[in-house]
N, C-alpha and C positions, 0 to 999 in steps of 0.2 A: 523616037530614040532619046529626045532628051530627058523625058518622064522618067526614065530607068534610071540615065544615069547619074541624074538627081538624085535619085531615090539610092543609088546604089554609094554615091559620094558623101550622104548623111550618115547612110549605115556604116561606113567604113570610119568617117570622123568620130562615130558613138564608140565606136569598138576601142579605137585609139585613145579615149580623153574621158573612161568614166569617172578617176577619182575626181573629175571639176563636179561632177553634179555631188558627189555626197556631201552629208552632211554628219558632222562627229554633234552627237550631244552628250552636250559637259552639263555633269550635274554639280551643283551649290549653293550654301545654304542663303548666300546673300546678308550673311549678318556675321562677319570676321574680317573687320577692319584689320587694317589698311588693303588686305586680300581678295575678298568678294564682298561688298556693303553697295546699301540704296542709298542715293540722296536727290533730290529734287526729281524721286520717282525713275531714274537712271540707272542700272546695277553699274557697279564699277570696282577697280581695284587693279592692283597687282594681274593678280589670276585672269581678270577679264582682258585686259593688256594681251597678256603671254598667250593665252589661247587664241585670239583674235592674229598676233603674230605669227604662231602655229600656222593659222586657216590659211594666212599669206604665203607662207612657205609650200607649204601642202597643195595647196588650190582647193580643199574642201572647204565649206561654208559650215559655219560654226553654230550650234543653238542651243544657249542658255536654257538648263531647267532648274531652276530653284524649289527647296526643299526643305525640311530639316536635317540636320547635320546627320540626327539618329539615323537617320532611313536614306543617308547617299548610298550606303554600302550594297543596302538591298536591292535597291534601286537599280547599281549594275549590276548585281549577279541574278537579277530579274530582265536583265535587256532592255529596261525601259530607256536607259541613256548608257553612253560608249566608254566616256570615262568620269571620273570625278575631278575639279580643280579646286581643292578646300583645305592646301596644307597638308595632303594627304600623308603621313610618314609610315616608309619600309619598317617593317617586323617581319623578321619570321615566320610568325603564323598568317601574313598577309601577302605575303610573296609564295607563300604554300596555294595560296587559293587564288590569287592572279598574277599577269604577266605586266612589271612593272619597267615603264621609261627610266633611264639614266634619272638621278634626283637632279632638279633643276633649283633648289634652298637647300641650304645646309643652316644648321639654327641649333641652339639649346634650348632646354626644358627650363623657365625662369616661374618663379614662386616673385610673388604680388603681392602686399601687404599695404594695408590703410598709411595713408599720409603719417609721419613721424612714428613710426610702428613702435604702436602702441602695446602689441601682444609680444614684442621682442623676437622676432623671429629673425634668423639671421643665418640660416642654412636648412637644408630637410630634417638635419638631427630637431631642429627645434618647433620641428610638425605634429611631435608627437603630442595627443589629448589636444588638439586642435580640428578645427572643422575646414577644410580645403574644398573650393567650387573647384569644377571641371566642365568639359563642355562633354556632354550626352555620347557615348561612343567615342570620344576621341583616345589619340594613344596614351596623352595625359595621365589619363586615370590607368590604363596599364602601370607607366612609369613608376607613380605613386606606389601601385602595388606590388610595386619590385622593389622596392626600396625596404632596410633592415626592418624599420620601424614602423611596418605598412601597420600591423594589426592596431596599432596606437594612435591613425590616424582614421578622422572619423570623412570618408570624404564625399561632398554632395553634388550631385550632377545637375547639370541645369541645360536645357536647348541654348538659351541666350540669358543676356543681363546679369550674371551674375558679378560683371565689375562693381554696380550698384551696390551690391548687400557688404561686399566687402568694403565701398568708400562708407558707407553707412556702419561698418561695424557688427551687422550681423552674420556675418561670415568672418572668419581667421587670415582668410587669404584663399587666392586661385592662383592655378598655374595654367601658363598658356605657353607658345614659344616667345622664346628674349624678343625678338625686335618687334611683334603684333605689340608687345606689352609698352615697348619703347614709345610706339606710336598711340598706344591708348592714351598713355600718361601726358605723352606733348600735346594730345591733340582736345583732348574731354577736360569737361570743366571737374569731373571728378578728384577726389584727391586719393591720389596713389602712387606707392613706391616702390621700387623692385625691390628684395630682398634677397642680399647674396650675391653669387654668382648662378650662370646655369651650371645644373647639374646633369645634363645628360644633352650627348650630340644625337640630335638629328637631322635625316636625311628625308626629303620629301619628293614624291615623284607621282606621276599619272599611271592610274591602276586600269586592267583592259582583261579583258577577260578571257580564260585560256582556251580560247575555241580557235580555230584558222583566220576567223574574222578579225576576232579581236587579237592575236598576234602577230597579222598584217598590219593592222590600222597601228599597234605599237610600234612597230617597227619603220613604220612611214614617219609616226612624230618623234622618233627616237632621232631619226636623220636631222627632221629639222630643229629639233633644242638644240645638235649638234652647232649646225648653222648659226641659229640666233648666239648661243656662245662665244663663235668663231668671228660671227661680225661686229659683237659689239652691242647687238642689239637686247638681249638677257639683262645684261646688266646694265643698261638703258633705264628699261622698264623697273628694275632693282631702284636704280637710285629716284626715279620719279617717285616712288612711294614710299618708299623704305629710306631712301636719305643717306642709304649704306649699301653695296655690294654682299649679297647675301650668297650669289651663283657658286660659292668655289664651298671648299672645303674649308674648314674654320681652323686649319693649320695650314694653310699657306695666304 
């Protein structure tokens, strides 16, 4: 008799406790400082933090895939991984095609220009007949082309590295969000200077895909951002790397 009810006390503990064994894979590119970046062969960041935090709250177990930035998107509406954590920001046309968590950064769209800007640029009016880096896919390059003066901007996409050409001068300037840029400039021997203010708010959250599965597994870490928010622990992670509280809205 005890063989059974062994047997029947494991089946019963499985039934009760499956979200401990999953595992959510978060896709990133690994190269978007202060956010997802390598260093002494380690990934780390912001992102790695928060979703590690997540795993804690949840009880699933978390597995980094890194990437190129181009090919996170595909990546989840291929199944290969659950969600993405890369700064990802709400559009429209991106909330049409998945089911996105509460935004956990709120941030602006900030324009970048070589040490003592030399090309004078000093708002988006003054992009125009200039050459602008973007990173590969991001919404950056949307923004850009929502702006009055898009057709007059010439603008170049790059996976990575493009802080380079622009401290180098072969580039006009890039734009990325205000506080990644904050932390480029305090942190790289580079020389570079934001230019402006931002011009456009953004909202960033974890993208999941509109099947059952992935509206579940949303809806699981929707609960727990909620938590991380509520204890402290959000903006925790915020200030370790960021130096600033990013978690809220940029009006209050």
């Amino acid at each position: 008799m005890k063989k059974p009810l062994f047997a029947a006390l494991a089946l019963a503990l499985a039934a009760t406790s499956p979200a401990f064994a999953d595992t959510i894979r978060v896709g990133m590119s690994g190269g978007y400082f202060p956010f997802t970046f390598v260093r002494a062969d380690k990934l780390q960041g912001f992102e790695v933090d928060f979703l590690n935090a997540i795993g804690e709250e949840t009880g699933h177990d978390i597995e980094f895939v890194t990437m190129s930035f181009s090919g996170l998107i595909g990546a989840l509406e291929a199944g290969r991984i659950d969600t993405v954590a890369n700064q990802i920001t709400v559009t429209p046309e991106r909330e049409a095609k998945f089911a996105f968590s509460q935004p956990y950064v709120y941030d602006g769209a900030q324009v970048v220009v070589q040490k003592g800007n030399p090309k004078g640029i000093h708002s988006t009016d003054d992009l125009s007949g200039k050459t602008v880096a973007v990173n590969l896919g991001s919404n950056f390059e949307e923004l850009l082309r929502g702006l009055p003066n898009a057709a007059d901007i010439n603008i170049k996409t790059y996976e990575t590295n493009f802080e380079q050409d622009v401290a180098l001068g072969r580039v006009d300037a890039f734009v990325m969000d205000r506080v990644s840029t904050g932390q480029v400039i305090a942190k790289s021997p580079l020389q570079l200077e934001q230019a402006g203010q931002p011009f456009d708010e953004i909202r960033n959250a974890l993208p999941f895909r509109k099947d059952e599965a992935g509206e579940k597994l949303r809806t699981e870490v929707d609960a727990a951002i909620t938590k991380l928010k509520e204890n402290g622990k959000l903006a925790e992670i915020s200030q370790k790397w960021l130096e600033s509280d990013v978690t809220k809205p940029l009006d209050q």
